[in-house]
Every structure is written in structure tokens, then in C-alpha cells.
C-alpha distance (Angstrom), angle and dihedral (degrees) to the residues before:
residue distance angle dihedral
X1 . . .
X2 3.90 . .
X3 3.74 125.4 .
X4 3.76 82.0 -101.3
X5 3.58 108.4 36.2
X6 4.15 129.0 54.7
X7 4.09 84.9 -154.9
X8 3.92 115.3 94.5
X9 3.58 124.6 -106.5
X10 3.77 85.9 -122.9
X11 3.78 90.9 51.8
X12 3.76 89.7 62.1
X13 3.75 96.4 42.6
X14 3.87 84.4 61.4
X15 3.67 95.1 42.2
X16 3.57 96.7 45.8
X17 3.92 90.1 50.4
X18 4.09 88.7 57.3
X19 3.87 97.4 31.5
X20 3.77 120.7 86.3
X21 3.63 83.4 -133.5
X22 3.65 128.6 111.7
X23 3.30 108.3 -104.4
X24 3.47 95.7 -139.8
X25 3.91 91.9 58.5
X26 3.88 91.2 49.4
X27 3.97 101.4 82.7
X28 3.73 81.6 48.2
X29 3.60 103.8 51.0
X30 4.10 86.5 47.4
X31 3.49 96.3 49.0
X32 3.78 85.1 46.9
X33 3.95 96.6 53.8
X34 3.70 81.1 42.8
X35 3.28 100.5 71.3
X36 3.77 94.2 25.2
X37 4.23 76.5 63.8
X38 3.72 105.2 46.4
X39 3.08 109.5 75.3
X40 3.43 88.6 55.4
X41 3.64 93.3 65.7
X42 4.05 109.5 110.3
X43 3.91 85.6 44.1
X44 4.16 85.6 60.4
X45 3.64 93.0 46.9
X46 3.71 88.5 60.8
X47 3.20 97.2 36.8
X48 4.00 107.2 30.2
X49 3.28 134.7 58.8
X50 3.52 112.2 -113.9
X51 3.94 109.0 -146.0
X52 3.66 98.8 175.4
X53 3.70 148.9 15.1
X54 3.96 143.5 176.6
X55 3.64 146.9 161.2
X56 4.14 80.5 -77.6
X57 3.40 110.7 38.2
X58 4.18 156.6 -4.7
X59 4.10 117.9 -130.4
X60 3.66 115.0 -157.4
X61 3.31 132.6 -172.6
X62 3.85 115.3 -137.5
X63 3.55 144.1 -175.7
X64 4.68 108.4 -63.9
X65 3.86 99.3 -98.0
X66 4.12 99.9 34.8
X67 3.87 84.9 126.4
X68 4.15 98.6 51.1
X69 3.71 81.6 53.9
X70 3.99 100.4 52.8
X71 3.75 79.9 32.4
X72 3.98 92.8 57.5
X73 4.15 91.3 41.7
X74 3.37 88.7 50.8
X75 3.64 106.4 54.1
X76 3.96 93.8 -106.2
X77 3.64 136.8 152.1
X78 3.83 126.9 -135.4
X79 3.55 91.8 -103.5
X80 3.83 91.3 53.0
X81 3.90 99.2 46.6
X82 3.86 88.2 47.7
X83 3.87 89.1 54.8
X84 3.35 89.4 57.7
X85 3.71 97.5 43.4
X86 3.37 88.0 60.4
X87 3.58 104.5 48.2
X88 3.29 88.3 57.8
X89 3.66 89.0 52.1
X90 3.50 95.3 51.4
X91 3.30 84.3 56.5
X92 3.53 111.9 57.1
X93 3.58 86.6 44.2
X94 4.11 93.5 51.7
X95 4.56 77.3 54.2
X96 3.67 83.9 43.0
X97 4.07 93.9 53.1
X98 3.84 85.5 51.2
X99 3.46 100.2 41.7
X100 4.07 93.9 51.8
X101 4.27 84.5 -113.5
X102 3.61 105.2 105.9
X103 3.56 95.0 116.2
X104 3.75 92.6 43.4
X105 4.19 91.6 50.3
X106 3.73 88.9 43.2
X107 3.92 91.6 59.7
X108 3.67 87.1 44.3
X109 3.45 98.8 55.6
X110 4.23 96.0 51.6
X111 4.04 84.9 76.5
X112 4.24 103.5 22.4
X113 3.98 138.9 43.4
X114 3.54 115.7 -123.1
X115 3.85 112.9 -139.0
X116 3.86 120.8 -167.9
X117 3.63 121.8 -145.0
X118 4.05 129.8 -169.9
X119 3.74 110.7 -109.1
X120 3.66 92.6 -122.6
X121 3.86 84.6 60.5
């Protein structure tokens, strides 16, 4: 995890490696949907499921497509927005691996987005 980010460094190394994303631009383009995100937060714990939380951060699982919208309202392109998707992804299933529930996150994530949120959020 960066100051800016909830997603581990190692999660991005991974992503960036499969994303056709510079991997430069990747911790920025997180940290952007991040705090595009936030704010949103009380609205996705009524909405959301929230499958996972810590001292760090909150993983919910939202509606397949979340990240082409942030993606579009940010200025994004489809190669962007699926970076992002997929950091968060890799994510959730790096809490997953931990957690004993990477089968049950991988199932989860073939019909929702999973969007990662800083604790503090």
C-alpha cells in the first residue's frame, strides 16, 4: 500500500505486468479512481456489499462495469479503466488468499467489480 493507494505495491507489480498500461501510470490511475471513489463511501455501504475490511482497507463488491463508469468521468480509456479493474481484483483476491476465500471472491468477481477503499475512507 502507498500513502495514496489501499492496493499493495505487489498488487500493482502484477497488474502492471498483465495490463497494457504503463506501469508507471498505474499507481496514478488507482490513486486517481481512489479518490474519485471515496467520497462515495456511505452510499456503497448501503448499497454494496462489503466483503472485507481491516485496519487498511474495505473491499466492496459493486455492480460489473463500476470501473468503465469512473473510467468514462474521468477522462479514461478502456485500457485504463480495465487496469484499474483489475488491480482491484488482484486485490481482493490477494485478501481472499489470506483469508482462505479465494475461491469464494473469484466466483464473485465473474458477475461484480470489486472496488477497494482506504480504511480511513
Amino acid at each position: 500500500m502507498t500513502e495514496d493507494n489501499p492496493v499493495e505495491g505487489q498488487v500493482l507489480v502484477l497488474t502492471a505486468a498483465k495490463a497494457s498500461v504503463d506501469g508507471r501510470r498505474l499507481p496514478e490511475l488507482v490513486a486517481a479512481g481512489r479518490r474519485a471513489v471515496e467520497p462515495r463511501v456511505d452510499e456503497f455501504r448501503r448499497r454494496f456489499e462489503c466483503v472485507h475490511e481491516d485496519d487498511v482497507r474495505a473491499v466492496f463488491l459493486a455492480p460489473e462495469g463500476f470501473w468503465a463508469e469512473v473510467g468514462e468521468a474521468l477522462g479514461w480509456s478502456r485500457r485504463e479503466h480495465e487496469a484499474v479493474a483489475r488491480a482491484h481484483a488482484e486485490q481482493l483476491l490477494r485478501v481472499g488468499g489470506r483469508e482462505d476465500r479465494r475461491e469464494e471472491f473469484e466466483t464473485a468477481l465473474d458477475l461484480r467489480a470489486a472496488v477497494v477503499v482506504g480504511a480511513d475512507a
